[in-house]
C-alpha positions in Angstrom: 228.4 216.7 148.0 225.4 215.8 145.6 227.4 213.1 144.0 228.2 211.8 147.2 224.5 211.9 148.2 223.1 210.3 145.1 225.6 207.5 145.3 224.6 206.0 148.8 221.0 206.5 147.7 221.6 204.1 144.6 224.0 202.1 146.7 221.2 201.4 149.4 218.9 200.6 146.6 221.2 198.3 145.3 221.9 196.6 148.5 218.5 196.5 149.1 217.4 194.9 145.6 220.1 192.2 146.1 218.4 191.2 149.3 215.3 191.2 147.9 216.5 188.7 145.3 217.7 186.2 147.8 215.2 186.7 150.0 211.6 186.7 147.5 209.7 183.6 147.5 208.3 184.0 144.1 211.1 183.2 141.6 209.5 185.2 138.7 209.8 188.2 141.8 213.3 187.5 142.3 214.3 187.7 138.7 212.1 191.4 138.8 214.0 192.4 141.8 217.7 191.4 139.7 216.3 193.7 137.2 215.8 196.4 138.9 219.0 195.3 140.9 221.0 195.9 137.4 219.0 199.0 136.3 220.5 201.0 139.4 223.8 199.6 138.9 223.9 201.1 135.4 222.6 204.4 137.4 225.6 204.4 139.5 228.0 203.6 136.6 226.2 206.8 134.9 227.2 208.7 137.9 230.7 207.4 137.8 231.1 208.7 134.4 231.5 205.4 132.3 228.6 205.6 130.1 229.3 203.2 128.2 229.2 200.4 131.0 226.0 201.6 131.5 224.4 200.6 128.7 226.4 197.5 128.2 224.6 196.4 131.8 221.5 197.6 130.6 221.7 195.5 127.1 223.3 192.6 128.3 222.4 192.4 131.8 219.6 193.8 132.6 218.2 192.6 129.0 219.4 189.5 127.9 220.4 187.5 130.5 217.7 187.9 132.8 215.5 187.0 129.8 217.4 184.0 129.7 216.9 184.0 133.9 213.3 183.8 133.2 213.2 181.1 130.1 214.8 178.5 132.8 212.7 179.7 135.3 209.7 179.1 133.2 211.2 175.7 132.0 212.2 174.3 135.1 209.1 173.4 136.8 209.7 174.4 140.7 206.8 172.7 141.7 207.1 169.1 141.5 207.9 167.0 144.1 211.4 165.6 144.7 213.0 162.8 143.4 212.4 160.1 145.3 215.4 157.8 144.4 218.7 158.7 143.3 219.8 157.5 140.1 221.8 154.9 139.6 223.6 155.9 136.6 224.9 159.2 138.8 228.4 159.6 138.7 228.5 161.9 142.0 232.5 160.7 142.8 233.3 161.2 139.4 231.9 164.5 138.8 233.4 165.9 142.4 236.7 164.4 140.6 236.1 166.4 137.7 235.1 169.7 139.0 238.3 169.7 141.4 240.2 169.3 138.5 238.8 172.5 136.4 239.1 174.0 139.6 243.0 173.2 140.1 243.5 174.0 136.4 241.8 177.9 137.0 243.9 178.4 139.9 247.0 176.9 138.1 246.6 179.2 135.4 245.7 182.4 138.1 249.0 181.7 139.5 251.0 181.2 135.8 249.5 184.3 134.5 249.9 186.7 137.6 252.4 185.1 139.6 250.7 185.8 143.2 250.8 189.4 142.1 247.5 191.3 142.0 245.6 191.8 139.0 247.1 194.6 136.5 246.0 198.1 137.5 244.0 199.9 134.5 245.5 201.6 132.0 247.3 204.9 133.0 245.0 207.3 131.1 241.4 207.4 131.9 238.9 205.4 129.2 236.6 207.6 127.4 233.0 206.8 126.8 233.5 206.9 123.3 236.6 204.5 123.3 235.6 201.2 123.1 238.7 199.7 121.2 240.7 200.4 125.0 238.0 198.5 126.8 238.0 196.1 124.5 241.9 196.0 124.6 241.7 195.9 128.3 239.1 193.5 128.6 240.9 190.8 126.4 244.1 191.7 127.0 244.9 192.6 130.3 241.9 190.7 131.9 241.7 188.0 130.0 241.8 185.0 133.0 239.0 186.6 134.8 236.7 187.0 131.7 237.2 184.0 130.5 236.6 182.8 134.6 233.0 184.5 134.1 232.2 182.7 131.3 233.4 179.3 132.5 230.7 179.9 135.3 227.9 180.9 132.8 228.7 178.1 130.8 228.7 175.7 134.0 225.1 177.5 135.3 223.6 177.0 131.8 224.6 173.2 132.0 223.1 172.5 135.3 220.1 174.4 134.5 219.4 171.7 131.1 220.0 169.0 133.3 217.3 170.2 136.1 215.2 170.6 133.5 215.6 167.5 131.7 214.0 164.6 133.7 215.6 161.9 131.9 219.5 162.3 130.1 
């Protein structure tokens, strides 16, 4: 019954972070509210027993990439006006062209790997905390497509934040 309790409490926390990040004028206040956002999400995976998630989302997550959040929000300057032409040198045809392709190529390779069926269920014995060769295993074996997925759109969000940044290519 206490687990039960504690788990809406950081589930309504949660919730209410990730509104607050969508919802916070400030930018530098939305990044704080992701933070926070991550730190309870680590809580709840302590409650769930996977320790080990835990501080993986509080080293990488909640750590480094919302420093990195905060070094493009620093470098991009939100401020200035907008452009007031477009420029001619834009490709926007071509680079529609281009993401629809990497798109049909994810969704191709979805439907090679897994065949319409659902994603793999985990492993039949339960990972320990202390584990991490089955995560790892798991993670780059089994679920492989989707973590390389994720990183496809880290890579993509890095990209577009250089070229805000950059005024002239």
């Amino acid at each position: 019954m206490t687990q039960a309790i504690v788990f809406y409490v950081l589930s309504a926390f949660i919730l209410g972070f990730a509104v607050l990040v969508i919802t916070a004028k400030n930018t530098v206040h939305s990044v704080l509210f992701l933070v926070a956002n991550f730190l309870f999400v680590a809580a709840l995976y302590v409650l769930l027993g996977a320790q080990f998630l835990a501080v993986i989302q509080v080293l990488v997550y909640a750590g480094g990439i919302v420093v990195l959040y905060l070094f493009v929000v620093m470098l991009v300057n939100l401020k200035r006006p907008p452009e007031q032409h477009s420029d001619p040198h834009r490709r926007t045809r071509f680079g529609l062209a281009i993401s629809l392709a990497v798109l049909l190529e994810l969704v191709g390779i979805g439907y090679l790997e897994y065949g319409g069926r659902p994603l793999p269920p985990p492993p039949a014995q339960a990972l320990s905390p202390q584990n991490v060769e089955q995560v790892g295993y798991a993670l780059y074996a089994d679920y492989l497509i989707p973590f390389e997925v994720a990183s496809m759109l880290l890579l993509v969000a890095m990209i577009g934040a250089i070229v805000l940044a950059k005024r002239e290519l």
